[in-house]
Structures are given as structure tokens and as C-alpha cells.
N, C-alpha and C positions, 0 to 999 in steps of 0.2 A: 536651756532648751535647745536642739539642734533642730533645725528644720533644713530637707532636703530638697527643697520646692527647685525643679527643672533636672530633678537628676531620675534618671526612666527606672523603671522594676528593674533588678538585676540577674542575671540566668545565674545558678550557681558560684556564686561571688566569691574568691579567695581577697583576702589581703594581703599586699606585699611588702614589708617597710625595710628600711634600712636607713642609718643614719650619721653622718657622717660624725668624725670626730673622734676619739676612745676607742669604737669600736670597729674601725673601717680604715684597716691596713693596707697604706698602696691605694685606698679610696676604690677599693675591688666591688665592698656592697654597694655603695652608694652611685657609682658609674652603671652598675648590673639594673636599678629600678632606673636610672638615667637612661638604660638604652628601652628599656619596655617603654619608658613614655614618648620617645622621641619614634621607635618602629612603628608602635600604636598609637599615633597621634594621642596620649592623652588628653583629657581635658579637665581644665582643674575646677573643683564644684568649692572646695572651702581651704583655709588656712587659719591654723591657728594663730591667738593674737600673739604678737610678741614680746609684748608687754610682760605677760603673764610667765614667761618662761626662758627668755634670754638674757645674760649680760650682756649689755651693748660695749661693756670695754673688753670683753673675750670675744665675742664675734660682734665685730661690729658694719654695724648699716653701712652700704656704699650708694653716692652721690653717682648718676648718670644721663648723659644728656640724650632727648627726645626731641627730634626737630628743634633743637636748641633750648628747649626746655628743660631745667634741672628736675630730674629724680631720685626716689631713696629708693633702697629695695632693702626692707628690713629683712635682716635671719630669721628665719623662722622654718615649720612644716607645712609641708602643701600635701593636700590628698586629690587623687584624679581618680578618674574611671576609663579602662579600655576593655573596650569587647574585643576578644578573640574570636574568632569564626572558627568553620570546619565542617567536621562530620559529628561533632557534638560541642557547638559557641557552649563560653560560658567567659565570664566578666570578673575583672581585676581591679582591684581598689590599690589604688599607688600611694603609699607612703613616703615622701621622702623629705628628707629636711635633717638639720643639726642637731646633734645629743643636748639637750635640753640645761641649761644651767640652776636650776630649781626649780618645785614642784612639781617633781619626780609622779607622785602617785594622781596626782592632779591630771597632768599631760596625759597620762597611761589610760587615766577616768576615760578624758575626753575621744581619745581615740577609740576606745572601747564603745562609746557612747557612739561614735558613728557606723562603729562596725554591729555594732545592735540594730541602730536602724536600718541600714542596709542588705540586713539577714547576712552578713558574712557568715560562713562554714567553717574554713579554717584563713588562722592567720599564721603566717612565715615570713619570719623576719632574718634577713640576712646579714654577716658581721663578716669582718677579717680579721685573723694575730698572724703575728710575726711567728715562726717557728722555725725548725732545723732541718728544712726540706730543701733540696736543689731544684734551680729552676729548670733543668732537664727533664725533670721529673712530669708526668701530671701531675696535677695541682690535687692536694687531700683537698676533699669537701668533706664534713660531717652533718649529718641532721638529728638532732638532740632535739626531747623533747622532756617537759616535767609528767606528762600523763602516760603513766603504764599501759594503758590499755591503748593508747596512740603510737607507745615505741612499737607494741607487739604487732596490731594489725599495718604499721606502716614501714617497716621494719629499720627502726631507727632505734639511738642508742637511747637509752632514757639516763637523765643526766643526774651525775653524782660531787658535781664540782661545789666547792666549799672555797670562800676567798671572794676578794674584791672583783666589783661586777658592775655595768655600763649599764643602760638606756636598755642594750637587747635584754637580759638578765630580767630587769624589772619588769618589761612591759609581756616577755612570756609568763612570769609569775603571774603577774595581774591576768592577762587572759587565762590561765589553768584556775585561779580565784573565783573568776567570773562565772567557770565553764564554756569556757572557749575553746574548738582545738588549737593547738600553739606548737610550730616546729622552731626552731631554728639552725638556717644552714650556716655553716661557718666553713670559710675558704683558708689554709694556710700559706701565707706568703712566707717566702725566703727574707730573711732576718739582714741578708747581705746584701740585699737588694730590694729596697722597703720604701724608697722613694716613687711617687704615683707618679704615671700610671699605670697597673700593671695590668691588660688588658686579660692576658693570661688567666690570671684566680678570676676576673670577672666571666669571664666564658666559662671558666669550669661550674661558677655557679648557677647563670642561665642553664647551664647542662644539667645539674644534679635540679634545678626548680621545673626543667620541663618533666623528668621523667617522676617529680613526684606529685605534681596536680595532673601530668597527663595532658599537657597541651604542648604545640609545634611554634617555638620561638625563632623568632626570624634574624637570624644573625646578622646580619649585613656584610659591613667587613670587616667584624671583631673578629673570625677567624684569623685572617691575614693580618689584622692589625697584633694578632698574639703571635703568627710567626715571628714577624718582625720584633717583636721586643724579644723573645726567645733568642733570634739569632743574634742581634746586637747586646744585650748580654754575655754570649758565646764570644762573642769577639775579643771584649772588654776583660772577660774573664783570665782569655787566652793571654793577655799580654801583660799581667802580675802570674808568677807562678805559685806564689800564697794562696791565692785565691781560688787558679786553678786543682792544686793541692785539696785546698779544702772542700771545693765542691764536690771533686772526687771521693775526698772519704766520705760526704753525705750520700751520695750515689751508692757507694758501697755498703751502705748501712739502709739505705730505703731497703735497696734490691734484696738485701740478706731479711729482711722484718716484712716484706709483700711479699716472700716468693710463691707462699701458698695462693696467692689473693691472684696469682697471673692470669691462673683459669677461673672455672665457674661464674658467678656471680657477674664479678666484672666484665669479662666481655661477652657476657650474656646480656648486659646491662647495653654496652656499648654495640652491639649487633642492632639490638632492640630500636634505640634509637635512630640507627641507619636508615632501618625497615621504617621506621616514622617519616625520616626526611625524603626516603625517595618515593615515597606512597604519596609525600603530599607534595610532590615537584618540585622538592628541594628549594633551597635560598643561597648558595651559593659557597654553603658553607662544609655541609657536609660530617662526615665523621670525627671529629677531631682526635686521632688516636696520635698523633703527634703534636703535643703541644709545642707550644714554642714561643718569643719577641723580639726589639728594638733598642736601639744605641741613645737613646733618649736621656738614658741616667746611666752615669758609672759607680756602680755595686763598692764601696768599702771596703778594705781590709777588715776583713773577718776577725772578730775579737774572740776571743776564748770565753767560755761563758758554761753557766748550767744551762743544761736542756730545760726551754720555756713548758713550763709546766710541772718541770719536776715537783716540785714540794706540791699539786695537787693530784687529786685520782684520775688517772688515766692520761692517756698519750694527749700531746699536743691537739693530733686530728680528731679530739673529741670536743674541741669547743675550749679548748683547756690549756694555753700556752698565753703568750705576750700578745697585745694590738698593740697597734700605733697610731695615733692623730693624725688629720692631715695636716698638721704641721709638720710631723716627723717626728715629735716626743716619743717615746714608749711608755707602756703602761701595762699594769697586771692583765693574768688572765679571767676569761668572761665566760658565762655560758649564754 
């Protein structure tokens, strides 16, 4: 039985989850619901037990001191709620916590089970993989969804991927089960430079989540904080010539495979959004039509490799290439 006692009606409630681990490359998803809770003050109404759903020797609880008193903070998911204001408020249920180490359909129940009572609309859960994209580049976002009649009116890819699959994977199954709507965005990070943070794929995702519920997210200073990694990468890149090599042929292989995508769509997409932020008095951040970051981590010689994704249907940008743990392991791709 879940009971919600102190949590208010909610105005058109989306869900937002992301979770770290498996599926949270660079830890792009899991910073991106990090930065909605921390803008929007969220505030946290439940947590699942942990009991029920962690190994404590794969993530395990940490010891820490309170006015000199020891505390645990066990692994686990926490859910919050923030109101967004405007010219039309409506209300965000925050998912965020760790990819689950058993019961898998159990977990997926109980969140469903709060997004029921809450009247959630739709829920969008966000992932990152590793892929064969240069970080010059914007960042591919995709939004994949299992319900046809969701890709059509929302104009997303409806997903056709086949293969080993994370937390995101199952928990949009189970909402499509339920009769839930269910998107998921997926950011691709650069495979050369795959160590977090990569503020970059988190901004691009905030980007692609504001224009698909249609609300004005307040960047702070993740813009800046993604030139910065942008340009310190640039630097680091510059002084191996492997790697500058390599990026360049990536460069050359986006620009030759987007060249139709320069116009229409996108920067009608990107126009759109401007007119959003200077209508509501902007936050500082602005258009991001040049992405960009920071000297924080030095990017690896570039291994030779299949393209992540190839043995599944469709491009990397569809949900469909490698993640990686925030450990730094690699792993198959997810939808």
C-alpha cells in the first residue's frame, strides 16, 4: 500500500527518472534529474527500501559524520516533487537513484504504483551510451518510445532494438504494460571521452526534455559549465595527434550523415526554444547552438572498434549503441 499523506494534488504531473549505473554514460542522465532537483528545490516525499533491491557489496552504504555523529546513507531511489510555474505550472515527480541489483519487475511495480497514485500523464526516463560522436559536435539526443501511437503524435522514433537492456529498457516496458505513456531520451557521449562529468550530453538532454513536455528549465551555469568541458577537451585533444586525427574523421562522418538535418526541423527546433527563453527572461543561458567543455579528464587514445550498435537496428542516436557505469565499465546497448 503506498500512501501519499503530505504530498498536494498535482497540476499535470510528468515523471522524470534516470538512474545511475548501466545506463548513465559520463553520469549525463543522472546529473540532468540532479540539476531539476537542486533548481527546483525538490522535495523528497518517499524512498524505496533498500533492502529490497540493492547489493550492498556492488553499491555499497557510506558512513558519514553529522555534528559528530556517524551516519549511513544507504543506495537506494528517491522520488521528489517540483512545481514549475509560468504561463501554464505544471508538476514533476523526480526519480533518481541507482539501477537496481534485483527485482527488476518488483522496482518498476512500485514506481508505477506511485506514478498511479499521483495521476502521472506521462513518464520519461532518461539514459546515456557511449557512441561514435565527436565532442564538437552537438550532442545526439534520441526519444524512443514502445507506443506507436506516442512516437506518431509526439514525433519520436518508436523503438525497434533487440539485445541486452538496463533498468531504462524494463521500466518503459512495464509503463507501455500498464498503459502509461513512456518516452525515453537517450544522450550520446563520445566513447573517447566517457569519463564524468560530461555537463555537455546533460544540457543537451535538459534541451530535448524542455521542448518535449513544454516547460522553461533553468540552466544555471550548465551552459558555461559545458563550454568549459568542450573547450578543455579541445585542448587535450590538440596535443595527441591520434586523437585529433580521429576526431576529425568523426567530424567528418557526422557532417557528411546530418547534412540534410542542418535546416528544417532542427533549427526550427532551436529558434523555438530561444523565443521560449527570451519570452520568459531568460536564465542565463540562452541558445546553446554551440556546444562545448573542460580540462577535467583526459580523453584516451582512441581504440579501433565496431560502431556501438552495429549488430542492432538502427544508428547509435536511436537509443541503440554502448553505456557505461559510473564506474567506467562498458556495457551493451539499451533502449
Amino acid at each position: 500500500m503506498i500512501e501519499l499523506e503530505g504530498v498536494p494534488e498535482l497540476v499535470d504531473p510528468v515523471m522524470v527518472a534516470a538512474f545511475e549505473g548501466w545506463n548513465d554514460a559520463g553520469d549525463a542522465a543522472s546529473a540532468a534529474v540532479a540539476h531539476l532537483d537542486k533548481e527546483w528545490k525538490g522535495e523528497v516525499f518517499a524512498a524505496l527500501d533498500a533492502e529490497d533491491y540493492y547489493d550492498f557489496q556492488v553499491n555499497r552504504p557510506t558512513v558519514w559524520l553529522d555534528d559528530g555523529v556517524r551516519k549511513i546513507t544507504w543506495p537506494t531511489t528517491r522520488l521528489s516533487v517540483v512545481r514549475v510555474g509560468g504561463d501554464k505550472p505544471r508538476d514533476l515527480v523526480l526519480v533518481r537513484g541507482i539501477e537496481p541489483s534485483m527485482r527488476w519487475r518488483s522496482f518498476c511495480n512500485e514506481i508505477l504504483g506511485f506514478a498511479h497514485e499521483l495521476g502521472v500523464e506521462l513518464v520519461v526516463i532518461m539514459g546515456a551510451l557511449l557512441g561514435d560522436t565527436p565532442h564538437t559536435r552537438p550532442v545526439p539526443v534520441s526519444g524512443v518510445t514502445s507506443d506507436a501511437d506516442l512516437a506518431r503524435t509526439m514525433d519520436l522514433e518508436e523503438t525497434k532494438y533487440e539485445g541486452p537492456t538496463g533498468i531504462v529498457g524494463i521500466l518503459q516496458e512495464a509503463c507501455t504494460h500498464a498503459g502509461v505513456p513512456a518516452v525515453s531520451l537517450w544522450a550520446a557521449v563520445p566513447h573517447y571521452v566517457s569519463q564524468p562529468p560530461n555537463p555537455k550530453a546533460t544540457l543537451a538532454l535538459l534541451n530535448r526534455l524542455e521542448d518535449l513536455i513544454g516547460v522553461r528549465i533553468p540552466l544555471g551555469e550548465l551552459a558555461e559549465d559545458a563550454r568549459a568541458w568542450q573547450l578543455g577537451v579541445d585542448q587535450l585533444a590538440a596535443e595527441d595527434s591520434e586523437v585529433a586525427e580521429y576526431v576529425q574523421s568523426l567530424e567528418e562522418a557526422r557532417d557528411t550523415a546530418e547534412l540534410p538535418e542542418a535546416s528544417g526541423e532542427a533549427i526550427a527546433r532551436e529558434f523555438e526554444r530561444y523565443l521560449r527563453r527570451r519570452d520568459g527572461g531568460g536564465d542565463g543561458g540562452g541558445p546553446y547552438s554551440r556546444d562545448t567543455p573542460s580540462d577535467r579528464t583526459r580523453p584516451p587514445k582512441p581504440k579501433p572498434a565496431q560502431r556501438p550498435g552495429q549488430d542492432a537496428e538502427g544508428p547509435v542516436a536511436e537509443g541503440e549503441g554502448e553505456g557505461e557505469s559510473s564506474s567506467g565499465s562498458e556495457n551493451s546497448p539499451d533502449d
